[in-house]
C-alpha positions as CSV (number, residue, x, y, z in Angstrom):
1,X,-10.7,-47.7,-58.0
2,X,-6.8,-47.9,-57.8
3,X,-7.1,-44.1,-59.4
4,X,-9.5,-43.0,-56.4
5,X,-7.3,-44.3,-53.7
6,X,-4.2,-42.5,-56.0
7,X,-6.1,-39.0,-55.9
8,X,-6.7,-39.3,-51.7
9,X,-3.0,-40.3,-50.9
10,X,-2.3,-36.6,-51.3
11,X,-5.5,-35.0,-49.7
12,X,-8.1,-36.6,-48.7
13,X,-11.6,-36.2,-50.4
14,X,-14.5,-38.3,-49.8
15,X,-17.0,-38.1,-53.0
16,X,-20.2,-40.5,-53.7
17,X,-20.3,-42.8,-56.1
18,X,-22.0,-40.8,-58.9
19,X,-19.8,-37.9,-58.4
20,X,-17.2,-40.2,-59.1
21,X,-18.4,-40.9,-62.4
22,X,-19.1,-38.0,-63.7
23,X,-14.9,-37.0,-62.9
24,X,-14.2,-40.4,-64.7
25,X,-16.5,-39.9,-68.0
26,X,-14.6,-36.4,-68.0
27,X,-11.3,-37.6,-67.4
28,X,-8.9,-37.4,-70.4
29,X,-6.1,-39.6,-70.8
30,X,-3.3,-37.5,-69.9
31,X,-5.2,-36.0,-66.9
32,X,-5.6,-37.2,-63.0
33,X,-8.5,-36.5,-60.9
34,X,-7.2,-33.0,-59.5
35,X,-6.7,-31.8,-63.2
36,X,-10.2,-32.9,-64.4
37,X,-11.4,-30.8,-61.3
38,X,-9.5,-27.9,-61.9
39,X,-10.3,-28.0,-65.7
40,X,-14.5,-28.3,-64.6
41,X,-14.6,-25.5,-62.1
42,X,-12.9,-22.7,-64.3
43,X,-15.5,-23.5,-67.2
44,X,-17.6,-20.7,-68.5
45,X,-20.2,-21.0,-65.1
46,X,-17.0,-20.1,-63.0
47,X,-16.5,-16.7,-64.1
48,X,-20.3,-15.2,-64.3
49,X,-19.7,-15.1,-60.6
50,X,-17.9,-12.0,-60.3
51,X,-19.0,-9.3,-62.0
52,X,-18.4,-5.0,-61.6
53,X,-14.3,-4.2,-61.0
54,X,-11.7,-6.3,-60.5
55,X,-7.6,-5.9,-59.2
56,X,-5.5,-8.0,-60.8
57,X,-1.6,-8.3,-59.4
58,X,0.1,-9.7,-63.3
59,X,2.6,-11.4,-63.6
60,X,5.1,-8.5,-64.5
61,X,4.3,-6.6,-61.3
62,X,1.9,-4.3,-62.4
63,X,-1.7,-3.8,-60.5
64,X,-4.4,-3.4,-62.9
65,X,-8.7,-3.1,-62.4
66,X,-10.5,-4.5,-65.0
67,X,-14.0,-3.6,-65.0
68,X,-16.6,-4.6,-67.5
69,X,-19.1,-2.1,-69.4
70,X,-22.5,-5.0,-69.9
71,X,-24.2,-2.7,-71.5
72,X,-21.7,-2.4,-74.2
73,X,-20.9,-6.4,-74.5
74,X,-22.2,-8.0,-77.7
75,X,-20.7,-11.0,-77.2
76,X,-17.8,-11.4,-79.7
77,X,-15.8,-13.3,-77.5
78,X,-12.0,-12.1,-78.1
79,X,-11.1,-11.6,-74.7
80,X,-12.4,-15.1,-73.2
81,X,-10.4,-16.5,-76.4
82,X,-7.3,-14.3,-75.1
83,X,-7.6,-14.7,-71.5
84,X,-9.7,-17.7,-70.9
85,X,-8.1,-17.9,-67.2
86,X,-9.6,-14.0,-66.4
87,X,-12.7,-13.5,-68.9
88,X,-15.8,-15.8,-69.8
89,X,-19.0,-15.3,-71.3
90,X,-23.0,-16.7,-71.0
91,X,-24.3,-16.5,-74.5
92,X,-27.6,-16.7,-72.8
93,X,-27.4,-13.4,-70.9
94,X,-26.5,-11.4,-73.8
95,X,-29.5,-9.7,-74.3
96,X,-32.6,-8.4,-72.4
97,X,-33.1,-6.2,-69.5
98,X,-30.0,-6.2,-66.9
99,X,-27.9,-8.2,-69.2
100,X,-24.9,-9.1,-67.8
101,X,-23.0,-11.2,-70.1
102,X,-19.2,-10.8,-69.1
103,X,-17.6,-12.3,-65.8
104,X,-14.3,-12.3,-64.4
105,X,-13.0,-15.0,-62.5
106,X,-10.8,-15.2,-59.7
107,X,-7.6,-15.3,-61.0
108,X,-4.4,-15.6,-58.5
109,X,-1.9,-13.6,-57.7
110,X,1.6,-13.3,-60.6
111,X,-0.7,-15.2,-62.6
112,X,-1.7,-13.6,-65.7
113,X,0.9,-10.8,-67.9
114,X,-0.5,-7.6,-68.4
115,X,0.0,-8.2,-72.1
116,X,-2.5,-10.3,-72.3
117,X,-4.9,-8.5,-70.1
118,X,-4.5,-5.5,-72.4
119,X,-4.3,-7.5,-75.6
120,X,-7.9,-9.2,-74.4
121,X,-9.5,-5.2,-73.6
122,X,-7.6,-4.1,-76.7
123,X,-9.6,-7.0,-79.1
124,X,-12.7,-5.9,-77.7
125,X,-14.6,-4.7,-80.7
126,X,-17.1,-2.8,-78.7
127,X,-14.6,-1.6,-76.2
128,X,-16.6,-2.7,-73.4
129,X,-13.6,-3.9,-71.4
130,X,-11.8,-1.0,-69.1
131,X,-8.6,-0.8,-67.8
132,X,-7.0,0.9,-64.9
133,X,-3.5,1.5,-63.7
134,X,-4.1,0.6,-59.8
135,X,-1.2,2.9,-58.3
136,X,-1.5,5.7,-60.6
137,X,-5.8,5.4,-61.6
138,X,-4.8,6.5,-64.5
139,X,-7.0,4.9,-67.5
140,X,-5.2,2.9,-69.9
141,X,-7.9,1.6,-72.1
142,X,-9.9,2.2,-73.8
């Protein structure tokens, strides 16, 4: 319990007992309770809710839309391997009437270089990944 009352001297968070649990089975060794909670919410489940277009302010300054083309998704998975933190994938929407396979999450501000944005669109081997200069709209890629 001496790790419960370590994780509310910060913030305060009341959470039952079985909730508790479930953040100490997942707790690594090198991890407190805020990590294990950050780690569980940006899982795959995270990103499939946003989907369409997406700003992103990068880390070098540049303003770039992402949007996402579901109909061409197949599922290869570069970009979530590239840019776990933006892209993620549910295997068990890839096929089937209104498939929507691909989500962006919400990614914060300066977070994320460009380089990788593009590198992640760019890996794409069914180009399904677009992206937009933000000031300019001019297309990038594909």
């Amino acid at each position: 319990m001496s790790d419960q009352k370590a994780a509310s001297e910060e913030n305060a968070l009341v959470i039952n007992s079985k909730a508790f649990e479930k953040l100490t089975w997942a707790k690594r060794k090198d991890e407190d309770y805020s990590d294990v909670i950050l780690r569980l919410v940006s899982t795959k489940l995270d990103g499939l809710q946003r989907r369409g277009e997406k700003e992103i302010l990068t880390s070098d300054n540049r303003r770039l839309i992402l949007s996402v083309e579901q109909n061409l998704c197949m599922g290869a998975e570069s970009c979530v391997r590239l840019a776990p933190e933006v892209f993620s994938l549910d295997q068990s929407r890839l096929s089937g009437a209104g498939a929507e396979p691909l989500g962006m999450k919400e990614v914060m501000d300066r977070e994320v270089p460009s380089e990788k944005l593009m590198a992640a669109a760019q890996t794409c081997p069914y180009k399904a990944i677009r992206v937009v200069d933000a000031e300019t709209r001019e297309q990038i890629f594909p």
